[in-house]
C-alpha positions in Angstrom: 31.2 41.9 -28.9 33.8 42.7 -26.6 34.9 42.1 -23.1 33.5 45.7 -21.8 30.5 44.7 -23.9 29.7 40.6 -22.2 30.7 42.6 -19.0 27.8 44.9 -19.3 25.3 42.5 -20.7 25.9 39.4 -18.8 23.8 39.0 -15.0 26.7 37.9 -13.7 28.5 39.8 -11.6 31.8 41.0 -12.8 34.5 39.2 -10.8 32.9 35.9 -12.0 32.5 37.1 -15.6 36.2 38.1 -15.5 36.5 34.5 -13.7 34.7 32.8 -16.6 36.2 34.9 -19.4 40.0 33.9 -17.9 38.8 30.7 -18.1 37.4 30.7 -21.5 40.2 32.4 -23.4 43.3 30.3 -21.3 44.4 34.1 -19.4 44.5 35.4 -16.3 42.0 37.7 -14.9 44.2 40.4 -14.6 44.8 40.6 -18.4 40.9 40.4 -18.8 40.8 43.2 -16.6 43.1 45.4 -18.9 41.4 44.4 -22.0 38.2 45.5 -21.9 38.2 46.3 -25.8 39.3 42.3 -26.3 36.9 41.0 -29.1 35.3 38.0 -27.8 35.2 35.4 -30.5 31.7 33.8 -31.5 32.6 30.1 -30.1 34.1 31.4 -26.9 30.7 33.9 -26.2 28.6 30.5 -27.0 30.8 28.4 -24.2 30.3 31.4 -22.0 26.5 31.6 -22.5 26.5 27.9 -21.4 28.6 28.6 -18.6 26.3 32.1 -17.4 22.9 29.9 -17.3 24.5 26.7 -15.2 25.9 29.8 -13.1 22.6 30.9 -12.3 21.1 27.6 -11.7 23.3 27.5 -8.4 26.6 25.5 -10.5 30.1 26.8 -7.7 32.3 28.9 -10.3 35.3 26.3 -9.5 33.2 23.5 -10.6 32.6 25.2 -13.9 35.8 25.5 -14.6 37.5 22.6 -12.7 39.4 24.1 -10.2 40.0 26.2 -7.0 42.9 27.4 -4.8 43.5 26.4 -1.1 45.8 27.3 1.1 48.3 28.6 -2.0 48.0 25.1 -3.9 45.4 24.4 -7.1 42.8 21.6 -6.6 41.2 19.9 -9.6 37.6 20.5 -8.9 34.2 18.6 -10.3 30.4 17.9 -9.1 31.6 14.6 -7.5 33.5 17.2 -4.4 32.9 19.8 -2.1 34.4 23.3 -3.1 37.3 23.6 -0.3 35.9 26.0 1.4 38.5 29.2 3.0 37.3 28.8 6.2 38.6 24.8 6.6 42.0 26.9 5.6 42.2 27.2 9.7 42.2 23.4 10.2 45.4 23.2 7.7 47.1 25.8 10.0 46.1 24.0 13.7 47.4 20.7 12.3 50.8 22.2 11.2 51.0 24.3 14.4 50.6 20.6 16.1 53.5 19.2 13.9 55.9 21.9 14.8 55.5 21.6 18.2 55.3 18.0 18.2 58.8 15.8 18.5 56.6 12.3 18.1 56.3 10.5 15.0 52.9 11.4 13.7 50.0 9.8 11.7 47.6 12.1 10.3 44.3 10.9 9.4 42.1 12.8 7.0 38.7 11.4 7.1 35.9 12.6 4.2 39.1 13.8 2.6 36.9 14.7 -0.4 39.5 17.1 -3.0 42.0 16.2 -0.5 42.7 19.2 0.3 43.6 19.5 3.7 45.8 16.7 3.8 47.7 17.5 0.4 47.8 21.0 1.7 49.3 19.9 5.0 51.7 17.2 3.6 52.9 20.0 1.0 53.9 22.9 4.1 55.2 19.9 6.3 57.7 18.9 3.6 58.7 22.4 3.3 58.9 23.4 6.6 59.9 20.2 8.3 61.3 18.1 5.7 63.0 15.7 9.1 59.4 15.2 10.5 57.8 15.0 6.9 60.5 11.8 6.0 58.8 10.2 9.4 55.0 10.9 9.6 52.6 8.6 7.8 49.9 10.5 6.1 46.3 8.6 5.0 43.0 9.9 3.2 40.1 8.0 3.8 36.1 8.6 2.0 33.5 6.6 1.1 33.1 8.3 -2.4 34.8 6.5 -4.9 34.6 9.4 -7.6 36.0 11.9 -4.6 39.1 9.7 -4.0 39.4 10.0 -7.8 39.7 13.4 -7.2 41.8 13.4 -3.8 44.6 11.1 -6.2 44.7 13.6 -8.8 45.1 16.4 -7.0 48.2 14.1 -5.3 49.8 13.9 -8.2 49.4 17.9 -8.9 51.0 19.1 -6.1 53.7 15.8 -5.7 52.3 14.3 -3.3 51.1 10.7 -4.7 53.9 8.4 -3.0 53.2 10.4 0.4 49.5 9.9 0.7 47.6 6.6 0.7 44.4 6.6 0.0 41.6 4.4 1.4 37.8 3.4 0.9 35.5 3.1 3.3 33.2 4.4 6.5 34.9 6.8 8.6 37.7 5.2 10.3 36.8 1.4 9.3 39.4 0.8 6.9 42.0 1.1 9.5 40.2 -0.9 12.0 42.5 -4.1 11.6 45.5 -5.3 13.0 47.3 -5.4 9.9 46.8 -1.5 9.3 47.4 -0.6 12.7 50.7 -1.7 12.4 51.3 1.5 10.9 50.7 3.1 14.1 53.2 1.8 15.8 55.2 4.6 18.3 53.4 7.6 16.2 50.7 9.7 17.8 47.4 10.0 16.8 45.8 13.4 14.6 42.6 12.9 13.1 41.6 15.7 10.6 37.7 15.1 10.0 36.0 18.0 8.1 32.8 15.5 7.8 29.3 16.6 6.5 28.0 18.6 9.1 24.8 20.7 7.8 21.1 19.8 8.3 18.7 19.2 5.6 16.7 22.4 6.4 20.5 24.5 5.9 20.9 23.0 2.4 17.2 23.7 1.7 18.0 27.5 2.8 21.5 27.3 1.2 21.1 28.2 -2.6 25.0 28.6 -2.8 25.5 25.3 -2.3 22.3 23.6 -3.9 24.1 21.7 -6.8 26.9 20.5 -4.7 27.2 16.9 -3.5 24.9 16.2 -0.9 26.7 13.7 0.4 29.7 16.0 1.6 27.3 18.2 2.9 24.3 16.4 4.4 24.5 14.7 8.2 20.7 14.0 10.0 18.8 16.3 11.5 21.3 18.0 13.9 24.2 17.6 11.7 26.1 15.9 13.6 25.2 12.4 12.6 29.0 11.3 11.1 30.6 12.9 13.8 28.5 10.9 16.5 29.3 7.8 14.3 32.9 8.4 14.1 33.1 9.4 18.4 31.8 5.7 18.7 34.3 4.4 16.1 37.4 5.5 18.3 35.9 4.5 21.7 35.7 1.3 20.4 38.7 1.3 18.8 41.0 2.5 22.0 38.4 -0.3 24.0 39.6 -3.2 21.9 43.3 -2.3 21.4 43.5 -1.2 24.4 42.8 -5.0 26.0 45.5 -6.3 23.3 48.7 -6.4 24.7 50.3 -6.2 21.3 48.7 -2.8 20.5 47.9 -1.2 23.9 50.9 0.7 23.4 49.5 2.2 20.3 46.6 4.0 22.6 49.2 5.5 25.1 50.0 8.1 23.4 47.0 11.4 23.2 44.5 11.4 20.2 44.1 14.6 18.8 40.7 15.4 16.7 40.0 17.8 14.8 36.4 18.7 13.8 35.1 21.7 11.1 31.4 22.5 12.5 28.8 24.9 11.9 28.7 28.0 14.9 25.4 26.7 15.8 27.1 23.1 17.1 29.2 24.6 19.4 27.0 23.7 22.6 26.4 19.9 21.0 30.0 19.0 20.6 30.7 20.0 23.7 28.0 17.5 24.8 29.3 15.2 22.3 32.8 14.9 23.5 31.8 14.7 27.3 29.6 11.6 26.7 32.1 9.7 24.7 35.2 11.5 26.7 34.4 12.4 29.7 38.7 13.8 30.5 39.2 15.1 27.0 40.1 18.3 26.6 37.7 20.9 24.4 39.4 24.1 22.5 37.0 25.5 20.3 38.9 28.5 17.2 36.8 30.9 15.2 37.7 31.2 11.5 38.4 34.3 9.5 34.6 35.4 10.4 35.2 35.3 14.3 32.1 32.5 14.2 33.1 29.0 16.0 34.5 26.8 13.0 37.0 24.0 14.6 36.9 21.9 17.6 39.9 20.5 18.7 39.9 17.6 21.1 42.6 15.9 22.8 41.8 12.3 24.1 43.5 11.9 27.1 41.6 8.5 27.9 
């Protein structure tokens, strides 16, 4: 059997086939798109076989074969993370729009970092684009998923970005709620990346692209916006307590900048969201690649 052949047979679509076949034989797609004549060996047609029917039970092709590309860099990929999706790409690109124009020393805070994508990806341009500011600004990853952070270290080491990064366990922003950790904050400014689970069960249900990924990177109550209401009352608390501490009001001085991935039909809800918890905040909602509302962006003044 040949490429042409599998190609021809297979209910895959072709792109993933090609995708698959790449894969399976260690080449790029574009040489399996020249060789259609290749003879596909019996062991490699087996592995493919096996690949095809967890395909079409709902498997991501970058979870099959253990990786995916984001914002130019490669990701080590399994079923214990969310696929980075192209669409958080415009998160990466607000955040480093914020460090260029942005003479503070900065902390940036990715919580649910899950691949750790966005902040290896926003680490990597900053240190190639502003190697002064990259030297100063403290960068830290925070999930609750042990097998994620897993993950989010590995994918560190692959694009050299281990000994910027720390990585932390825990509930949203609670393993920086100490005094000892706060230290770190100390005359920087505030960014807070948070591409949290933000779906409804009923959107999953209805979702069969994403049936076989982890539910808990996708999954938050039954508007969606459970973690984000959780994390809102985090950092009210947060500015609250330090705030009354003279020796770490001045950390709170300085604006808070979240930034939020959400589904288009939350748009109305995080408005509603950030006007309960921060009533003098101010509210920019982007539209990804798709022109449909994808980030929030809110800048706590108070």
């Amino acid at each position: 059997m040949t490429i042409f052949d599998l190609q021809k047979t297979s209910p895959l679509p072709s792109g993933e086939t090609e995708i698959l076949m790449g894969f399976l034989l260690k080449k790029e797609k574009e040489f399996i798109l020249t060789h259609p004549e290749l003879a596909v060996p019996k062991n490699i047609y087996q592995k493919y076989k096996k690949l095809e029917k967890e395909r079409l039970a709902g498997w991501p092709i970058a979870t099959l074969i253990g990786h995916k590309e984001f914002y130019g860099l490669n990701f080590f990929i399994n079923k214990d993370v969310l696929v980075p999706r192209p669409e958080t790409e415009i998160m990466v690109e607000e955040i480093i729009n914020i460090i260029k124009n942005k003479q503070n020393k900065l902390i940036l805070i990715d919580l649910g970092t899950g691949s750790g994508a966005i902040i290896i990806s926003v680490a990597h341009e900053s240190k190639k684009m502003f190697p002064g500011k990259y030297q100063k600004n403290i960068f830290r990853a925070l999930d609750i998923s042990l097998p994620a952070l897993r993950i989010a270290k590995k994918n560190a080491i692959l694009n050299k970005q281990a000994k910027k990064i720390k990585f932390l366990s825990g509930n949203l922003l609670e393993p920086l709620i100490n005094k000892k950790d706060f230290n770190d904050f100390s005359n920087h400014e505030l960014i807070i990346a948070a591409n949290l689970p933000y779906l409804t069960p009923s959107q999953v249900k209805n979702s069969p692209s994403i049936k076989k990924e982890p539910k808990i990177a996708l999954v938050a109550g039954p508007d969606g916006l459970k973690y984000y209401r959780e994390l809102f009352k985090q950092l009210k608390e947060i500015k609250k307590v330090f705030r009354q501490d003279k020796s770490f009001s001045n950390r709170f001085k300085k604006p808070i900048t979240l930034l939020c991935e959400i589904d288009p039909s939350q748009t109305k809800s995080i408005k509603i969201l950030t006007q309960k918890y921060f009533p003098s905040a101010k509210l920019t909602i982007k539209k990804d690649l798709a022109q449909k509302n994808r980030l929030a962006i809110i800048k706590i003044l108070d």
